[in-house]
C-alpha positions as CSV (number, residue, x, y, z in Angstrom):
1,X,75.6,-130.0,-102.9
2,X,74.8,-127.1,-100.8
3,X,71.4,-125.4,-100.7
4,X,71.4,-121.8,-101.6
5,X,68.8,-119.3,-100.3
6,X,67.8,-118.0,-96.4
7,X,67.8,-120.1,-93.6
8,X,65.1,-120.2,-91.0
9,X,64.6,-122.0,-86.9
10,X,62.4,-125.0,-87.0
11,X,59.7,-123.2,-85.4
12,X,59.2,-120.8,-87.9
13,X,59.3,-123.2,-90.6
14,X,56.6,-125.3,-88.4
15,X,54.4,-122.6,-88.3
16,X,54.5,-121.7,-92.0
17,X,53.8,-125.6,-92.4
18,X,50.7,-125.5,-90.2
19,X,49.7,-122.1,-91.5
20,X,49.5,-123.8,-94.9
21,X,47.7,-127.1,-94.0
22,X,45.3,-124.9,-92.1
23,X,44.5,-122.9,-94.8
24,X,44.2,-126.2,-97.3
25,X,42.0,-127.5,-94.5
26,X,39.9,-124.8,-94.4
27,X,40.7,-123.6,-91.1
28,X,40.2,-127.4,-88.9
29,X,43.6,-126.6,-87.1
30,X,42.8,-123.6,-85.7
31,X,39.0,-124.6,-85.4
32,X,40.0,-127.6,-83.3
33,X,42.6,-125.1,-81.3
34,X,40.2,-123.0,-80.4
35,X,37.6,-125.4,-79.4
36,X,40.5,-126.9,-76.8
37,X,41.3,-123.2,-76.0
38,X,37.9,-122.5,-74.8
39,X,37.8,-125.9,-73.0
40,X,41.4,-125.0,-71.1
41,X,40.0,-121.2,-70.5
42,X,36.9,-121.3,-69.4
43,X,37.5,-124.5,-67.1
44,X,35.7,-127.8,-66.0
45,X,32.8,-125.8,-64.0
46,X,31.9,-123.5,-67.2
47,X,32.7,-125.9,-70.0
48,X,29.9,-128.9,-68.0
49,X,27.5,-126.5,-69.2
50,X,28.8,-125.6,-72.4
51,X,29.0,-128.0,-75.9
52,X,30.8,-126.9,-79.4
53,X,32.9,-124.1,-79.9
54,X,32.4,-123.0,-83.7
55,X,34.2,-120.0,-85.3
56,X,32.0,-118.0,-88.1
57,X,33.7,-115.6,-89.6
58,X,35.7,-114.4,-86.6
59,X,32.5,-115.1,-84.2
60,X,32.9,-118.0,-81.8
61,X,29.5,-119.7,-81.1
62,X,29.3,-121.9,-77.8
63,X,25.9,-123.4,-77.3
64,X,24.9,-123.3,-72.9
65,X,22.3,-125.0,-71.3
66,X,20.3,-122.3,-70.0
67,X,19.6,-118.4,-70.0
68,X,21.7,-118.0,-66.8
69,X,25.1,-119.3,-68.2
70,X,24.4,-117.4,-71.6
71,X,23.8,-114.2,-69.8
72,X,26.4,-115.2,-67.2
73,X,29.3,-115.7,-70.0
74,X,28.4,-112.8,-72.5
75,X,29.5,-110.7,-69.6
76,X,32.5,-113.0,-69.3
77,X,33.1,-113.1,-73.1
78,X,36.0,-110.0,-73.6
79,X,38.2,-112.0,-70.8
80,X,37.8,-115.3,-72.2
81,X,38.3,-113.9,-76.4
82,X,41.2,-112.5,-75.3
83,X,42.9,-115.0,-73.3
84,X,42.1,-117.0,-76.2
85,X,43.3,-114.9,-79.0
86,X,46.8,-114.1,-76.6
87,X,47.3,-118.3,-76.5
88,X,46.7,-118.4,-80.6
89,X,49.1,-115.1,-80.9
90,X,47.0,-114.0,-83.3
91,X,43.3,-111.9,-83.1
92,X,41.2,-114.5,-84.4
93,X,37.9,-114.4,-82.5
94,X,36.0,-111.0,-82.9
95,X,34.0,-111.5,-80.9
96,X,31.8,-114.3,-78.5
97,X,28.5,-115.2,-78.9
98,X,26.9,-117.7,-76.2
99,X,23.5,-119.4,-77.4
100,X,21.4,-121.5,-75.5
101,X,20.6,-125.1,-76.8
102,X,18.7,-127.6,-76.2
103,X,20.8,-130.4,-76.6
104,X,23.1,-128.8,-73.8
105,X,20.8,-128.1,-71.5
106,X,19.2,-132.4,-72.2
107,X,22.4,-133.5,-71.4
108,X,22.4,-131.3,-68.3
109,X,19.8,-133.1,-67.2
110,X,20.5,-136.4,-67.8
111,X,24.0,-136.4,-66.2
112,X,22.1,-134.8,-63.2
113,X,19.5,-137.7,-63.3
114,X,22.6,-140.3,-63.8
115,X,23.8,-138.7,-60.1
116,X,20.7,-138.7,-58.3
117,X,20.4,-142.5,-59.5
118,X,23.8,-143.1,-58.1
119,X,23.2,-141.7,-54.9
120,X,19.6,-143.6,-54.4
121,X,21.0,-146.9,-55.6
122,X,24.3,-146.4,-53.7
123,X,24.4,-149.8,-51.5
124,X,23.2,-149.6,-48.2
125,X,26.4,-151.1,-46.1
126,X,24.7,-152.8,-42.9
127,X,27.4,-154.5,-41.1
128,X,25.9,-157.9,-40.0
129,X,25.1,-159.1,-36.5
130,X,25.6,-162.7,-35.9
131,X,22.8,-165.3,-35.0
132,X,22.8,-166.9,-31.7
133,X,23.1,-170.4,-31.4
134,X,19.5,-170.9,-30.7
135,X,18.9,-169.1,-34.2
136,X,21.5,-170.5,-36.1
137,X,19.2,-174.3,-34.5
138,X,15.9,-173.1,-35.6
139,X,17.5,-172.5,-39.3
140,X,19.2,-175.6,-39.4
141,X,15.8,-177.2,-38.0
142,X,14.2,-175.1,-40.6
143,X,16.0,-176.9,-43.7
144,X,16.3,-180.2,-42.3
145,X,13.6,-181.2,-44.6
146,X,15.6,-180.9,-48.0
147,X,17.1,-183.9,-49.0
148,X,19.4,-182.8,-51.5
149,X,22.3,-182.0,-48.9
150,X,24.3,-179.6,-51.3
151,X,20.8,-177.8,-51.5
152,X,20.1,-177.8,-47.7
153,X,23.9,-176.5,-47.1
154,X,22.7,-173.6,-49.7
155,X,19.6,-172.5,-47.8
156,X,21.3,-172.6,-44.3
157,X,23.8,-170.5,-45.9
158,X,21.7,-168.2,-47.6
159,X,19.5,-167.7,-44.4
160,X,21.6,-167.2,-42.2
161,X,23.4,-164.7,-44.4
162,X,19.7,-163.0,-44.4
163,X,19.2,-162.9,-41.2
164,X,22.6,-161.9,-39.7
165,X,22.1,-158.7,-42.3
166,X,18.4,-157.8,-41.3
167,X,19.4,-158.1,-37.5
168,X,22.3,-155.4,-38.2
169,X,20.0,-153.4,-40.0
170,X,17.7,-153.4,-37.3
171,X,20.4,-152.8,-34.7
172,X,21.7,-149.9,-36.8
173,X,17.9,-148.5,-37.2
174,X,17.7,-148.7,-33.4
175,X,20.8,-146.9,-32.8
176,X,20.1,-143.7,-35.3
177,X,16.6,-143.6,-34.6
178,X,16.2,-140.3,-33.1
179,X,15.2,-139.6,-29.3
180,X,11.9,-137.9,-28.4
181,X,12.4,-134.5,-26.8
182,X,15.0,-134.4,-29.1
């Protein structure tokens, strides 16, 4: 049996599909579009200061973290609508408002907090120096009094690894200490 009426590409029947499924959705497609559209835009820099993208009545909302960004990106707002509107092929977003929120600006400073932690906590690599073999006699001499030989083997190791670290960190303390004059 063959289907009478006008034929259309794929494309253009995808889009009426979408269109429709957008509109039965109220809108989530091309809410979630622009919200990746503003991400892609705008870039990693912008967007790490910057949460939500919500379209009101042809006003796209993005919440900053401070007064700087907001003022920063109002001024920045007709470049980044219209690359925006020219990737949706259609004028969508009116217009761009940029609101400074709390939450944003929280998570600002926790992620900064997270970093500083990261670089105080980062570990300290000392690179060890060994012991001597007079030290290395004065540790065994040291735990010769456990019995338990499993446990003395334990402590010698554990020393030794101790002391072979704090002698390279004093070694490398000497070396970038910093002359006088200097």
């Amino acid at each position: 049996m063959k289907r009478k009426g006008r034929t259309s590409s794929l494309g253009t029947g995808l889009e009426g599909l979408v269109s429709r499924l957008d509109r039965n959705s109220g809108g989530a497609y091309t809410q979630a579009r622009i919200g990746i559209l503003w991400q892609e835009t705008a870039g990693p820099q912008v967007t790490a200061h910057t949460t939500g993208a919500h379209l009101r009545d042809g006003i796209l909302v993005i919440y900053v973290d401070g007064p700087g960004w907001a003022t920063e990106l109002t001024a920045m707002s007709e470049t980044y609508r219209k690359a925006i509107n020219s990737e949706l092929g259609k004028n969508v977003v009116k217009k761009m408002v940029f609101t400074v929120s709390r939450k944003v600006a929280e998570e600002d400073r926790l992620r900064r907090t997270e970093l500083e932690n990261e670089d105080f906590y980062y570990r300290d690599v000392v690179e060890s120096v060994p012991l001597t073999e007079i030290e290395r006699a004065q540790v065994a001499a040291s735990v010769e009094c456990i019995p338990d030989p499993a446990l003395r083997e334990a402590a010698m190791k554990a020393t030794v690894a101790d002391l072979e670290w704090k002698k390279g960190l004093s070694a490398r303390n000497v070396r970038e200490k910093p002359r006088e004059g200097s």
